[in-house]
C-alpha positions as CSV (number, residue, x, y, z in Angstrom):
1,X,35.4,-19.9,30.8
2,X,35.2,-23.5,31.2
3,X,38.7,-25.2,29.9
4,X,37.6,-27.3,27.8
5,X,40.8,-26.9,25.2
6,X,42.5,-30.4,26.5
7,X,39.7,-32.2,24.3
8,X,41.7,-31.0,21.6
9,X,44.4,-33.4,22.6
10,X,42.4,-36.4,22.8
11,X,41.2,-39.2,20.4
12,X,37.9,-38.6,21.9
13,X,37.3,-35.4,20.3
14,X,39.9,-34.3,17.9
15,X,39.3,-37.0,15.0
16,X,35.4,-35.6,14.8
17,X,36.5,-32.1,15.5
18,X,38.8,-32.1,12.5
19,X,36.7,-34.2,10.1
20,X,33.8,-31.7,10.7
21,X,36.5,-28.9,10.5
22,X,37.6,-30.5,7.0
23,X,33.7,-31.5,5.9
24,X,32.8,-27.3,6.0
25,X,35.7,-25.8,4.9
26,X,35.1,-28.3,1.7
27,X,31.6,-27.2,1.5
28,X,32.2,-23.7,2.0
29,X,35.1,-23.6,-0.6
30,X,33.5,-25.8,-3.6
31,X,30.1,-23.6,-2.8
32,X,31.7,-20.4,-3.1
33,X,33.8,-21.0,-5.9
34,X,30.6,-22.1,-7.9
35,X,29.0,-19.0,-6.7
36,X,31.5,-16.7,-7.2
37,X,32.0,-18.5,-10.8
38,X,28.4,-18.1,-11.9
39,X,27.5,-15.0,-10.5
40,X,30.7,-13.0,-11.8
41,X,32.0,-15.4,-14.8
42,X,29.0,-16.3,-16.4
43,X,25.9,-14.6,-15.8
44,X,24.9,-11.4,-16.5
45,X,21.4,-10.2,-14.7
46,X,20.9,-9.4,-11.1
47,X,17.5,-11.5,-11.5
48,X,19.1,-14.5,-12.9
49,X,21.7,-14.1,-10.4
50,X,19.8,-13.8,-7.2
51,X,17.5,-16.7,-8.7
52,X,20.7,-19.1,-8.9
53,X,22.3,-18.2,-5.7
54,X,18.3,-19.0,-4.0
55,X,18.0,-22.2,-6.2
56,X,21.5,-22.8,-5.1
57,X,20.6,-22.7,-1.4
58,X,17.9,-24.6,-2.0
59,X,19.0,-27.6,-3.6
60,X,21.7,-28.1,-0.6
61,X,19.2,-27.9,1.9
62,X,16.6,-30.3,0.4
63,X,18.1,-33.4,1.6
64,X,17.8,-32.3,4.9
65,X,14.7,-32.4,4.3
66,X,14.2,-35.6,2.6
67,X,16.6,-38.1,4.4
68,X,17.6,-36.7,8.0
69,X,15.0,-39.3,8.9
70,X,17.3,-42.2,7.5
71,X,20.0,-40.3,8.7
72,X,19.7,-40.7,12.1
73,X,18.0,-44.1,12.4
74,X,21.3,-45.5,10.8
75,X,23.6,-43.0,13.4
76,X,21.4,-44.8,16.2
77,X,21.5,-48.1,15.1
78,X,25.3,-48.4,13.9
79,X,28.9,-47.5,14.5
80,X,29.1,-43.9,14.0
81,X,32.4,-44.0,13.2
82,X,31.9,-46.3,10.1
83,X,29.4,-44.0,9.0
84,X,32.2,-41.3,8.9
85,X,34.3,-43.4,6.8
86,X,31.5,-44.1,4.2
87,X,30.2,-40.4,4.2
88,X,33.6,-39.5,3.8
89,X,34.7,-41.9,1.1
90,X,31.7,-40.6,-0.8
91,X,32.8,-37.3,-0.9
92,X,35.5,-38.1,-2.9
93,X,33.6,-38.9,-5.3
94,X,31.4,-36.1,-5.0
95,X,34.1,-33.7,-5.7
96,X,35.0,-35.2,-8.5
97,X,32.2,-34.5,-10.1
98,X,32.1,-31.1,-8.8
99,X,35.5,-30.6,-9.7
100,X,35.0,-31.1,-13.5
101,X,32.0,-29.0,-13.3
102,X,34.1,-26.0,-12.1
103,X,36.7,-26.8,-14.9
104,X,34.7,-26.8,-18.0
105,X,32.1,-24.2,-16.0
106,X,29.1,-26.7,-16.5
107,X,26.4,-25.0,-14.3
108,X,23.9,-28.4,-14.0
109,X,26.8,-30.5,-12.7
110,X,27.9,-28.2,-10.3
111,X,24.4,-27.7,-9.0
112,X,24.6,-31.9,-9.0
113,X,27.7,-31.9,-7.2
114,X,26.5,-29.3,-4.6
115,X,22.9,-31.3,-4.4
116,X,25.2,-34.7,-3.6
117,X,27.2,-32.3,-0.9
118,X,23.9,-31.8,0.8
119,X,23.3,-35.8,1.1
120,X,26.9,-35.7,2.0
121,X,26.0,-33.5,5.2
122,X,22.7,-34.8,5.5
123,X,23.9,-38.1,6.8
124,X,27.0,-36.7,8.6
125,X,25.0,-34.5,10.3
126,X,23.4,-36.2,13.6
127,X,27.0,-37.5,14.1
128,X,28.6,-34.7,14.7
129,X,26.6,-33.4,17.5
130,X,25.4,-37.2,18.7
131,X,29.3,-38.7,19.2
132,X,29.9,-35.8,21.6
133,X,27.6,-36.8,24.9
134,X,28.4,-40.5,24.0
135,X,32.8,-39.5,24.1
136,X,32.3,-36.3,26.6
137,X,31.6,-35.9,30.3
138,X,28.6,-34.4,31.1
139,X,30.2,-31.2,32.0
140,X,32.0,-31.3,28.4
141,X,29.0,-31.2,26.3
142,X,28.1,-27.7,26.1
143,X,32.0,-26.7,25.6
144,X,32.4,-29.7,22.9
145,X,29.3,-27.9,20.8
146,X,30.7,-25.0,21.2
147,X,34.2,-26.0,19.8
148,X,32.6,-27.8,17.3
149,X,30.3,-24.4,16.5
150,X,33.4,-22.1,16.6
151,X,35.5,-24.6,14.7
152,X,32.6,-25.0,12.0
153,X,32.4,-21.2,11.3
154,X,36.2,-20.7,11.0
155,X,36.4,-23.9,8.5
156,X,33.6,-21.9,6.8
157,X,35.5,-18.5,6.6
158,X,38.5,-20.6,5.3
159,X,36.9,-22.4,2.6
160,X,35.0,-19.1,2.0
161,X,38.1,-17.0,1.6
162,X,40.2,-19.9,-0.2
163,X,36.8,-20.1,-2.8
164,X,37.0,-16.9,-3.6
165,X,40.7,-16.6,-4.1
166,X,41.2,-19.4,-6.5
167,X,38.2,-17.9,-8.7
168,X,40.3,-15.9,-10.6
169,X,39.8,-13.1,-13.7
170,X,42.0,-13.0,-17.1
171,X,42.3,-12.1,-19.9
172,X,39.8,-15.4,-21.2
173,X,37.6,-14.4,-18.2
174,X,36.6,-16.1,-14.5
175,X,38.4,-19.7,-14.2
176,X,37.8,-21.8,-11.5
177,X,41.1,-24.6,-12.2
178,X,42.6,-24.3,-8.6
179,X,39.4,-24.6,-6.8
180,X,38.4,-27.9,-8.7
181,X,42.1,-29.3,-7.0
182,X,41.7,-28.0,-3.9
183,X,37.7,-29.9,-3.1
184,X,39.8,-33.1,-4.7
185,X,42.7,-33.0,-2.1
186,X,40.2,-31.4,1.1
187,X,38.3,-34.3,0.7
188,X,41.3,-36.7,0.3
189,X,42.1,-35.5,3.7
190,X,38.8,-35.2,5.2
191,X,38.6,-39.3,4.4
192,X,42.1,-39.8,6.4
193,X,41.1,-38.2,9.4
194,X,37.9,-39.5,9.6
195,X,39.1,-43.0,9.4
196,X,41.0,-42.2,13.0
197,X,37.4,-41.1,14.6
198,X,37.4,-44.0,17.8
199,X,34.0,-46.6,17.6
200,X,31.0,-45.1,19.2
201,X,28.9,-48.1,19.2
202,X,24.8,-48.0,19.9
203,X,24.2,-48.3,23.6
204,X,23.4,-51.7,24.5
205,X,21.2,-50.8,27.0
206,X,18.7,-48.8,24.7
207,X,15.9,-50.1,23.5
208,X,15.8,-51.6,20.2
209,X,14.1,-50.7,16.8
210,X,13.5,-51.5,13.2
211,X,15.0,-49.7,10.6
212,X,11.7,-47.9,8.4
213,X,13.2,-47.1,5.1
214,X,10.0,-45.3,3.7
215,X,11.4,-41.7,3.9
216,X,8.0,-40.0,3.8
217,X,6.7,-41.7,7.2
218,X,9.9,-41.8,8.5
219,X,10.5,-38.5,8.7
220,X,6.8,-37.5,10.0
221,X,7.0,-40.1,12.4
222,X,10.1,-38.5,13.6
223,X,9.2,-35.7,14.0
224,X,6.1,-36.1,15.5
225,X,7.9,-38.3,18.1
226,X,10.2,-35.3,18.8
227,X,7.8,-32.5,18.7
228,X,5.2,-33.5,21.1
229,X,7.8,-32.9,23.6
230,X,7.8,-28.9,24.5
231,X,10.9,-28.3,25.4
232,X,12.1,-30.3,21.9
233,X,9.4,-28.1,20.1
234,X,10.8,-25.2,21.3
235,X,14.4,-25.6,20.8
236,X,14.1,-27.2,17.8
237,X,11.5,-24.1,16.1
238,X,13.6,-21.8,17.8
239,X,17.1,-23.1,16.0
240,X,15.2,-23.3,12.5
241,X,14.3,-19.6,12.6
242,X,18.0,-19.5,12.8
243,X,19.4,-21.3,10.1
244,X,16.0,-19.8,7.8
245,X,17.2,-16.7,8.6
246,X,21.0,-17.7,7.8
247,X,19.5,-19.5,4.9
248,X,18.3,-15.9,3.3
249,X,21.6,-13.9,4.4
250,X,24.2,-16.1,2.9
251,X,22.2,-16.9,-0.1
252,X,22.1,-12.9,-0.5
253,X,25.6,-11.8,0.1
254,X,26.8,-11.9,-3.0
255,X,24.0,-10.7,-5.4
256,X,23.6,-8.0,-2.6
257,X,27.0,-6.9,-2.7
258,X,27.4,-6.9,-6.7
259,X,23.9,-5.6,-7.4
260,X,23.3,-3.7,-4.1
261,X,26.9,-2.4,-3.3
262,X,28.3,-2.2,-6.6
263,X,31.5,-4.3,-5.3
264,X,33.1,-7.3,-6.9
265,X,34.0,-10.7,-5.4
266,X,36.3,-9.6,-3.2
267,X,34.0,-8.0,-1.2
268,X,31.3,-10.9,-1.3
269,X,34.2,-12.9,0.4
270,X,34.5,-10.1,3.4
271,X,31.1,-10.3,3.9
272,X,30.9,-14.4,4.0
273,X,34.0,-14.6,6.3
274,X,32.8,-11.6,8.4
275,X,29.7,-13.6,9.1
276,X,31.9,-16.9,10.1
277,X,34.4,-15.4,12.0
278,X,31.6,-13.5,14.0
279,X,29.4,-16.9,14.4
280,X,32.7,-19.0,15.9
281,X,33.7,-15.6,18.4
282,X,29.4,-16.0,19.6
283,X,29.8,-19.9,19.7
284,X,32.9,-19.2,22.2
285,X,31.8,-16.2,23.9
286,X,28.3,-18.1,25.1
287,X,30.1,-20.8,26.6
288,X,32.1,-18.2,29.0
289,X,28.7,-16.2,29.8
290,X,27.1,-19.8,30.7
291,X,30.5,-21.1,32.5
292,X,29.7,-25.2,31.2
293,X,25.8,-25.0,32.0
294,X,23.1,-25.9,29.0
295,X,20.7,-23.0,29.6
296,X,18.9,-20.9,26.9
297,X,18.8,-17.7,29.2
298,X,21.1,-15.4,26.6
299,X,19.2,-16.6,23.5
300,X,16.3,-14.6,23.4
301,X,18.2,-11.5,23.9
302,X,20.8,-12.8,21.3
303,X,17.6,-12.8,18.8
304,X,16.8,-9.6,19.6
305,X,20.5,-8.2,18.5
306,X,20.4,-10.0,15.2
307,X,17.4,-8.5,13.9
308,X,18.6,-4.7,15.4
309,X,22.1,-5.4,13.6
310,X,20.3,-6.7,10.6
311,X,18.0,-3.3,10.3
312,X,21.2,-1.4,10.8
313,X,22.7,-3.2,7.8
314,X,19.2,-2.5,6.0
315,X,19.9,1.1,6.9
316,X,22.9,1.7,5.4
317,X,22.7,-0.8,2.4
318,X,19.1,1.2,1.2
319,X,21.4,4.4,1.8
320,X,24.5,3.2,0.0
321,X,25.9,5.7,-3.3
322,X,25.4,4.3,-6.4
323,X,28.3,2.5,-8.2
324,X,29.9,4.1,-11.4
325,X,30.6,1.8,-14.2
326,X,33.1,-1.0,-12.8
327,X,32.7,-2.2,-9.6
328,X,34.3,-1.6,-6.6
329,X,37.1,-3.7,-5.5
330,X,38.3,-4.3,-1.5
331,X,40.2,-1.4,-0.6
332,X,37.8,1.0,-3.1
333,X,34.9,-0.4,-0.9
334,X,36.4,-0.2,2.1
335,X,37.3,4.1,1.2
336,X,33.4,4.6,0.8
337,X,32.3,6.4,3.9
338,X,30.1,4.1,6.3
339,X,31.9,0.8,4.8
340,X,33.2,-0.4,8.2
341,X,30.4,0.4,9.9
342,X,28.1,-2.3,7.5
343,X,31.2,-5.1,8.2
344,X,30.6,-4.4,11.8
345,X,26.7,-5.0,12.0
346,X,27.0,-8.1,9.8
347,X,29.9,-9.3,12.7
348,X,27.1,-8.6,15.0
349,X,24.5,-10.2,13.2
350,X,26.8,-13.3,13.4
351,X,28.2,-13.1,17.1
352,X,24.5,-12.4,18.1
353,X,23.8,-15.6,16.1
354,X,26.6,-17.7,17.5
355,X,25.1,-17.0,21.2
356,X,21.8,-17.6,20.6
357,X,22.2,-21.3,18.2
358,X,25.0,-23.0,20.2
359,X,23.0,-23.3,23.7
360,X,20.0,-24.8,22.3
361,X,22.3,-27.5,20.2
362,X,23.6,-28.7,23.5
363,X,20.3,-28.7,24.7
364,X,18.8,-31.2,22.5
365,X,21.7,-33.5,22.7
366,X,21.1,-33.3,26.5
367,X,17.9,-33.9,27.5
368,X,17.5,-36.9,25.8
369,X,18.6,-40.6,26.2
370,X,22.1,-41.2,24.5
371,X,20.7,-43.8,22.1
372,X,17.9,-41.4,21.0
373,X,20.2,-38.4,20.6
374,X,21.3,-38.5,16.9
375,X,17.7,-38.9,16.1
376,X,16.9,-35.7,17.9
377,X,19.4,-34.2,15.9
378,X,17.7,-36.0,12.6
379,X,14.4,-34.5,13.5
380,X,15.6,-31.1,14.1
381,X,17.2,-31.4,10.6
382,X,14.0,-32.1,9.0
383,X,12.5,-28.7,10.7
384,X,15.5,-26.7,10.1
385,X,15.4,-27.5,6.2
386,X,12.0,-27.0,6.1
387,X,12.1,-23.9,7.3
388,X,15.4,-23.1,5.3
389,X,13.5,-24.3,2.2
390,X,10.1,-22.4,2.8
391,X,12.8,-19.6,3.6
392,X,14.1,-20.0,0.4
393,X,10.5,-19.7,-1.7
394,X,9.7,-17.2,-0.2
395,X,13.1,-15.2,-1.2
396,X,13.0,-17.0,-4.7
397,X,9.0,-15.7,-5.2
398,X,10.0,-12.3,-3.5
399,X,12.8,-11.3,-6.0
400,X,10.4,-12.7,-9.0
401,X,8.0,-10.0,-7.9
402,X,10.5,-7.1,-7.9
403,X,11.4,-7.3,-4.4
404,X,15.2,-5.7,-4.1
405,X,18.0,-7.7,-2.5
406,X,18.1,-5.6,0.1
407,X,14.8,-5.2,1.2
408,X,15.0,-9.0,1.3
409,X,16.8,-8.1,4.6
410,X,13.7,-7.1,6.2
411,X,12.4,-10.8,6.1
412,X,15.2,-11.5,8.2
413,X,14.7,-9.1,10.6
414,X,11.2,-9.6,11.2
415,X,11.7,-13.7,11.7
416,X,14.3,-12.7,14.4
417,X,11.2,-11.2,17.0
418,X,9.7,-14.9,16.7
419,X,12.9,-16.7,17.3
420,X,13.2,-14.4,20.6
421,X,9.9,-15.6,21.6
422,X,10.6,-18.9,21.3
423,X,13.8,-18.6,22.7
424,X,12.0,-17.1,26.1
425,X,9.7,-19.8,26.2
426,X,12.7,-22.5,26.8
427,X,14.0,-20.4,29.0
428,X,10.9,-20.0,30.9
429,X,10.2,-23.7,30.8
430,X,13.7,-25.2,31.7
431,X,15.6,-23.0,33.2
């Protein structure tokens, strides 16, 4: 494997690493206590419920959707770094609001809060990926996406965890108290360390451009500019089958497991950090296989596991005894015979995953001009959450005419064929 574990002690990398580290487990935690709140605390129907987690989704991704454009013009055209401090002042603020909604249980601010998270990420976004070829060597690129991948899905399985924990049942029912301190003092933290991140200043050398504010033809013009490229088409289509098809599983895990399973919050949790923990080990694990070099040669076949593990996880879930009148906790789940084996396909749903995302990241931010690269990222945004969106119709409409949870799962495995042919295409074409 390349070493690329001594960026961790450098000024270079750590700041951005950690803030990123800090910015998902936050997300992660204040979305899954709001989750776990509303779906176990407060409502009552496997309709409503599958609705909210699907509306939930959705109002995160949208402003991917409607301001990556922005977004990245600002990344290209300031200091990175003093966008990190502004995102992350911001958040405070955001989780103050969503800290109050998790208090008093108010379901329209925490859908707020979460909505003001996605702007949050929406603008952080093209700097996490574009700071890395402007602070790395070339040779560091692929292994820096990676960490930051792998470091991303373990911030997610904390914050996961850590939201589900501090949801807690008494006698008065779910509270959520502990939760609402812990988004205040994550994001506390999140705004020190991001105020160490070093300048990473526009290149001087680059071409310059005007800022177009007018989100609507910003965003088409961006993408158009970004798409006409083939091997930027590709990657980019090929990375937004991914996160659609993320999109659907983790806006599914826990109706699926309360309404599907029979199993409480507990288990929801297993099934969230399962799926982070295996995304960080694929983010890793591709870097060895490629030894430092950007190539999508292990992504289509990485496609091709997902959707087998995810039919193998339709398989057992269809065939899964029914639940008596109380739902199962960890350890009564884990007892049921064929438990272990469900954990294991969602890990390889997630390891597959890992393996086949993290190549083509470091692709984009590679094949283009330094100056252009956090507007590559911007673009790819504004696919991905149009696809994560569409994703998210299509599941919202699906449950509203009767479709189960679980044969949602199906969607998921059929999407994964035509990210393995996209995924063959960039190999074809630039390897």
């Amino acid at each position: 494997m390349q070493n690329v574990r001594h960026l961790l002690r450098t000024r270079r990398f750590l700041p951005i690493f950690v803030t990123q580290f800090l910015g998902a487990f936050n997300d992660n935690l204040f979305r899954t206590a709001m989750v776990m709140l509303v779906i176990y605390g407060i409502y009552r129907d496997a309709e409503q419920e599958a609705t909210f987690s699907a509306i939930a989704g959705g109002l995160f991704i949208l402003p991917f959707f409607l301001l990556s454009a922005l977004a990245g013009q600002l990344a290209d055209s300031s200091d990175k770094a003093k966008i990190v401090r502004i995102v992350k002042t911001a958040e405070i603020g955001i989780m103050m609001v969503g800290a109050i909604g998790l208090y008093f249980h108010i379901i329209w601010l925490l859908l707020a809060a979460l909505f003001a998270m996605g702007v949050h990420s929406t603008f952080f976004g093209p700097i996490k990926y574009a700071i890395l070829p402007q602070h790395m060597e070339d040779d560091e690129v692929l292994g820096a996406t990676g960490l930051v991948e792998a470091g991303t899905y373990v911030a997610i399985l904390g914050g996961t965890l850590l939201g589900g924990i501090l949801v807690v049942e008494d006698a008065d029912g779910f509270h959520a108290i502990w939760a609402a301190v812990g988004v205040l003092v994550v994001a506390l933290i999140g705004r020190w360390v991001g105020g160490k991140v070093p300048p990473a200043l526009p290149d001087p050398d680059a071409p310059g451009f005007k800022m177009d504010w007018h989100i609507v033809r910003a965003s088409a013009r961006l993408v158009n500019a970004t798409l006409h490229i083939p091997r930027l088409f590709l990657a980019i289509i090929a990375i937004s089958f991914f996160w659609a098809m993320g999109a659907v599983l983790a806006a599914q895990f826990p109706p699926l497991v309360k309404n599907a399973l029979g199993s409480d919050q507990q288990v929801a949790t297993l099934f969230l950090g399962t799926f982070s923990i295996g995304v960080a080990i694929g983010s890793v694990a591709v870097n060895r296989l490629l030894s430092g070099q950007v190539s999508a040669k292990y992504s289509p076949v990485s496609a091709i596991f997902m959707g087998l593990f995810v039919l193998d996880l339709y398989r057992r879930v269809k065939g899964w005894p029914a639940a008596g009148p109380e739902l199962r906790d960890l350890s009564t789940f884990l007892d049921v015979e064929g438990s272990w084996l469900i954990v294991l396909d969602l890990l390889g749903v997630a390891i597959a995953g890992g393996m086949f995302v993290v190549p083509l990241y470091a692709f984009l931010t590679t094949t283009v001009p330094k100056s252009e690269t956090a507007r590559t990222i911007a673009a790819n945004n504004i696919v991905n959450s149009g696809f994560m969106v569409a994703a998210t119709v299509i599941l919202t409409g699906a449950v509203l005419l009767g479709v189960t949870v679980t044969d949602s799962l199906l969607i998921v495995a059929f999407a994964s064929i035509f990210a393995a042919l996209l995924a063959y295409k960039l190999h074809l074409a630039c390897d």
